[in-house]
N, C-alpha and C positions, 0 to 999 in steps of 0.2 A: 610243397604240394599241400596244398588245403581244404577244405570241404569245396562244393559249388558256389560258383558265383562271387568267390570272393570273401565269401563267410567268416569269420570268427567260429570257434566251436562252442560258444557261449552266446551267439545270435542264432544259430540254426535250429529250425526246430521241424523236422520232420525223417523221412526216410534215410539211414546212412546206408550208399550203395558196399554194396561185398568190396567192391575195388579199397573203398578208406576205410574198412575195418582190414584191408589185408595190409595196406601201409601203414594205419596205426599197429595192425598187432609186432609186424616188422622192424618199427622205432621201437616198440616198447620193447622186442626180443633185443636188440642192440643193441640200446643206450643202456647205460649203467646208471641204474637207481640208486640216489645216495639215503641210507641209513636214517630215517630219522627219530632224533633222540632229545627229548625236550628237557630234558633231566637228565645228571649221571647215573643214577641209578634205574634208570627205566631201562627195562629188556627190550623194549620193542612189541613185547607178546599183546596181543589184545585183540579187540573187536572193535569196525569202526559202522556207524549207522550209515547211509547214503540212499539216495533217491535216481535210481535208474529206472530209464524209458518205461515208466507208470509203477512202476513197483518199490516199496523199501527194501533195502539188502542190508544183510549183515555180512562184512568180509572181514578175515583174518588182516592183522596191521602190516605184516610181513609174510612173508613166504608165495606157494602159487595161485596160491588163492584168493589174494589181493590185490591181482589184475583187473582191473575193469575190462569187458568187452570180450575178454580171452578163456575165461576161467569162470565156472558158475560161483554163484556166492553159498555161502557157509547155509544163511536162511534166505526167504524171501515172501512175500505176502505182498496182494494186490488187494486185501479187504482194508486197508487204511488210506483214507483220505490224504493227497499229496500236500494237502494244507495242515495237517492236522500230526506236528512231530514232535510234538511230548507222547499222543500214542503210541507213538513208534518206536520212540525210546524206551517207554513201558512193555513194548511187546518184549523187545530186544534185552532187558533186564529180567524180564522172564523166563526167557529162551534160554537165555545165558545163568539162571538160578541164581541174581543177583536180589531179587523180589522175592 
């Protein structure tokens, strides 16, 4: 079951009806997420930057708060330009007291 018309979720670019946010949120409730660990000794703990529908977010790397779509994100800011993610990264290093 996929967006309208055939879409890709990486070609569509406009309104997502309630009906495929309620079967995304559904798979994402069901399907088992697997763990990822880029290193042994990485915990998984962290912040990850990302660019949803006009805003940057900052969401936790694991846990409920790292759901797209389902779960509000940790921060969020709609004063940085969608082109412009070294900003964003600087906000996000700020927010986070790594600055």
């Amino acid at each position: 079951m996929g967006l309208p018309n055939g879409r890709r979720y990486a070609d569509y670019d406009g309104p997502v009806s309630v009906r495929d946010q309620v079967i995304g949120m559904v798979r994402a409730l069901t399907r088992p997420r697997p763990r990822r660990r880029l290193h042994p000794d990485d915990t998984g703990e962290g912040y990850v930057l990302n660019r949803e529908m006009g805003w940057w977010t900052v969401r936790p790397v694991t846990g409920s708060g790292s759901r797209r779509w389902i779960s509000k994100p940790k921060y969020a800011t709609h004063s940085i330009p969608g082109n412009d993610r070294e900003a964003a990264l600087t906000w996000m290093g700020t927010l986070l007291g790594l600055y």
